[in-house]
N, C-alpha and C positions, 0 to 999 in steps of 0.2 A: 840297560841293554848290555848283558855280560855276552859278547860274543867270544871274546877269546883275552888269554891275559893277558899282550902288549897292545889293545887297541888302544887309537886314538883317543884324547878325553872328547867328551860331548859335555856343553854349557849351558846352559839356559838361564835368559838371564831377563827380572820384569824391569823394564826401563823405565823410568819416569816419561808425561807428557810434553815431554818438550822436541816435535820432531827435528828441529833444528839443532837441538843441542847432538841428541842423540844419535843421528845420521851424519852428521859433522863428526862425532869421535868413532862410529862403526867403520867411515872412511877411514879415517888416519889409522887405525888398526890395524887396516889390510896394507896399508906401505908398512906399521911397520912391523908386519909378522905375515909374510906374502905365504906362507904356511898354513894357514889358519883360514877355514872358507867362515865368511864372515855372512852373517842372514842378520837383519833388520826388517818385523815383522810391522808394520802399523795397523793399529788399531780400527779405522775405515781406512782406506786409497784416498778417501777426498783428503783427507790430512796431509797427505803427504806436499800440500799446496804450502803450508808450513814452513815445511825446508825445501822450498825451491831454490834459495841462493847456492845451498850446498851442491843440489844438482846442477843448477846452472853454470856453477862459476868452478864447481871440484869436477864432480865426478862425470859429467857429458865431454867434460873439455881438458882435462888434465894430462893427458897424454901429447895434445896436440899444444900445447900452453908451455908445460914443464917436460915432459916424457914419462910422468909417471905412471903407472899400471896401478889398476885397484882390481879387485875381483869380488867386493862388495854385493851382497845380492838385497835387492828389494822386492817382500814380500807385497803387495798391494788390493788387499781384499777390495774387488770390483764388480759390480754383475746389477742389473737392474731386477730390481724383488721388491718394488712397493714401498723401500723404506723412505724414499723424497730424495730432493736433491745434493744433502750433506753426505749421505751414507749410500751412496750408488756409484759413483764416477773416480776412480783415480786417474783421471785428464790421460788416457792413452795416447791423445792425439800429442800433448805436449813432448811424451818421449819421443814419439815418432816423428816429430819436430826435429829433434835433437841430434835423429840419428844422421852421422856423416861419417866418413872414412874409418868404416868400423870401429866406430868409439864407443857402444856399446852391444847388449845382446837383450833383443825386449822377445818377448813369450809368451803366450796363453798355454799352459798345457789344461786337460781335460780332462787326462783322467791322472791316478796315483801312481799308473807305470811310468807316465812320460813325466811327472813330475819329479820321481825318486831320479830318474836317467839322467835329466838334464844337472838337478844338482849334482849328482857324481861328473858328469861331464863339466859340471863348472869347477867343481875341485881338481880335477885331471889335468883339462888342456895346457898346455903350454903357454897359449895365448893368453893374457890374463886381461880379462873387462869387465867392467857390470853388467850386472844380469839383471836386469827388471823383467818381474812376474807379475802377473795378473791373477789374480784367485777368488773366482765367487765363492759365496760362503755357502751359495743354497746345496752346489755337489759334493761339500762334505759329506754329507750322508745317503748322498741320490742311489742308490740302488741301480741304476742304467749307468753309474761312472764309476765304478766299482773297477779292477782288476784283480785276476789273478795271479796267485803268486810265481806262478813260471814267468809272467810278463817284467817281473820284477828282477828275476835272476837271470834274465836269457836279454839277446837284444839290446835296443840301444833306444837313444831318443830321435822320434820321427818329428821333422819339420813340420810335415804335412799328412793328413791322414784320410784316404779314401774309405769313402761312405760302405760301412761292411757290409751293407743291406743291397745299396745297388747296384755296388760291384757286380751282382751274381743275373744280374740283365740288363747289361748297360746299354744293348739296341736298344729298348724303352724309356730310357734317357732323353728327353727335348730339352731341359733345364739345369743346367750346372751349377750348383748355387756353393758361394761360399764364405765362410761364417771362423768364427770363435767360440771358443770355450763354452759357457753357460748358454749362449743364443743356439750351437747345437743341437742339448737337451732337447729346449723349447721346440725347435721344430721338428727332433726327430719321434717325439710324439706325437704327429700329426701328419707324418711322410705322405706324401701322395707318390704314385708309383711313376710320374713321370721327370721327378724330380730328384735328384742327386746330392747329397749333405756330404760338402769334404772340407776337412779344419784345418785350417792355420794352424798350427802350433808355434810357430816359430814367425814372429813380423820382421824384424833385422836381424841380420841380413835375412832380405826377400829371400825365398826359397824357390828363385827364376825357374830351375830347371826340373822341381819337384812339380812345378804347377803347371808347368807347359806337358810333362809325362800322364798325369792327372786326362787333361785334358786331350790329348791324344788319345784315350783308352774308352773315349763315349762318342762315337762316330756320326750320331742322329742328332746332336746338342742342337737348338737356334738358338741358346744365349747363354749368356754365364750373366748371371747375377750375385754383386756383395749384401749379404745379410749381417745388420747388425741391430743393435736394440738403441745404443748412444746417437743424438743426434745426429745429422746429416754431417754437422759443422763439428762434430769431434768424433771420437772414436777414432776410425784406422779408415775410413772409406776416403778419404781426399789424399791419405798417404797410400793406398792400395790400389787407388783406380787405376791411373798411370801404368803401373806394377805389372797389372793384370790386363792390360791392354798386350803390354810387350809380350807379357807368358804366352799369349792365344796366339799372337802372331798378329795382333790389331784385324781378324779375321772377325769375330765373332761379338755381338751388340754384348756391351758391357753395363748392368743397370744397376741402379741401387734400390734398396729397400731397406726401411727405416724410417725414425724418426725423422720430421723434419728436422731446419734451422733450430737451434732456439739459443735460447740466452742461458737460460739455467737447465745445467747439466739432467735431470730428471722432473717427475710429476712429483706433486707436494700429495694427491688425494689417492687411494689404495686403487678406486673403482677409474679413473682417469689410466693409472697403469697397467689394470688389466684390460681397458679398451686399446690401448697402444699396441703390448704386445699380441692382443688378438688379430688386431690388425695388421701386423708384421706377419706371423702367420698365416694367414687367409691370404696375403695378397704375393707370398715364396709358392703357396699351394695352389695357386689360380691355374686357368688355362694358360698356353704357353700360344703366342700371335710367330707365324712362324718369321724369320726374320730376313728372309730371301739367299741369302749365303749364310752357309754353315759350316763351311770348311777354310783356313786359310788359304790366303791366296788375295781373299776380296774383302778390302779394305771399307766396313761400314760405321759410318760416325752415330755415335751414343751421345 
């Protein structure tokens, strides 16, 4: 990439298997060349189970332990696509565990605009933390998560992103559904017109104010429902419910959809996971039971 002669150098570098070893010295790199935006890619998300000490013990807590700033970023190929329980999950729920007094920055972006944005904003800001990413591997190539290139040179990185489809008749809105990266795709293949697709991009910090605006702008909602594909008991639904109670104004029934509980992160059989995500599916596209208050104001328990 010759873009001009005093750019910055660009590295690449194939690391050995050892996420431990490896995310252990990408950290200490970033203390100590705070210049240098530093990306550590792994190989699946599930690995990154590997060097949990390194997260646990450096980079969630280093700030508040020692004072130190990392701005470290972790790549973490995530997204359920049939491949079983090792090569599906990088434990989203464990970051979002972690997060406290802005100690880190976790993310799903969706498409290549918001992905290039937020890295140059991780390079930029002042503020300096880890940025854990999430990245299915299926919208590498998806043709619906495409951008173009003014999206790329124009604009910034959006938290949250309204659904471009029903923005353009949000009276016909009953259902406000909201989801992540790859779980998008899935359902905006299959939109029903009474239903609303808007993305997280951004998990920590919650984006309070982007999502209570969101929600403002669809005046017929009787529900907001969290869509995700990760069990009930991981992924980002037990950190977002709460979240997303406050955004609405604790006004409107808060429901989930998904997998249930389980123990292991994903299905082991191909035909097991596409019963799953059909079902997730079908039951974001269902009729909508109206929920008696729709507007804040009136406090209804989910």
């Amino acid at each position: 990439n010759n873009i001009r002669a005093d750019q910055p150098r660009f590295e690449a570098f194939n690391s050995l298997l050892s996420e431990f070893g490896v995310l252990g010295f990408e950290y200490g790199y970033t203390l100590a060349d705070p210049r240098t935006l530093v990306l550590w890619e792994a190989q699946f998300g599930d690995f990154v189970n590997v060097a949990q000490p390194i997260i646990d013990q450096f980079i969630a807590a280093d700030r508040a332990k020692w004072g130190q700033d990392s701005s470290v970023v972790m790549l973490l190929p995530h997204g359920y696509e049939g491949q079983g329980p090792e090569h599906s999950s990088a434990r989203l729920e464990r970051f979002l565990q972690s997060c406290a007094e802005g100690n880190l920055r976790v993310a799903y972006p969706s498409t290549p605009a918001q992905y290039f944005h937020i890295l140059r904003r991780q390079a930029l800001m002042p503020v300096r933390r880890p940025l854990v990413l999430m990245q299915p591997k299926s919208i590498l190539r998806l043709p619906e998560a495409a951008s173009k290139l003014a999206d790329l040179t124009k604009g910034s990185f959006q938290p949250v992103i309204d659904d471009p489809v029903a923005s353009a008749n949000r009276a016909a809105v009953t259902r406000l559904v909201f989801c992540t990266g790859k779980m998008y795709y899935d359902l905006a293949a299959r939109r029903a017109p009474h239903v609303a697709l808007v993305r997280i991009e951004e998990l920590y910090p919650w984006p309070d104010n982007e999502v209570a605006g969101i929600v403002d702008l669809y005046p017929e909602i009787d529900e907001v429902v969290w869509a995700q594909e990760e069990p009930k008991n991981m992924g980002a639904w037990t950190y977002a419910a709460p979240r997303l109670r406050v955004s609405t104004g604790n006004a409107l029934l808060t429901r989930y959809v998904g997998r249930p509980d389980r123990s292991s992160p994903a299905e082991g059989y191909a035909d097991a996971h596409k019963a799953e995500q059909e079902r997730i599916v079908n039951e974001v596209n269902a009729a909508v039971e109206p929920a008696g208050a729709k507007r804040r104001g009136m406090a209804i328990k989910s």
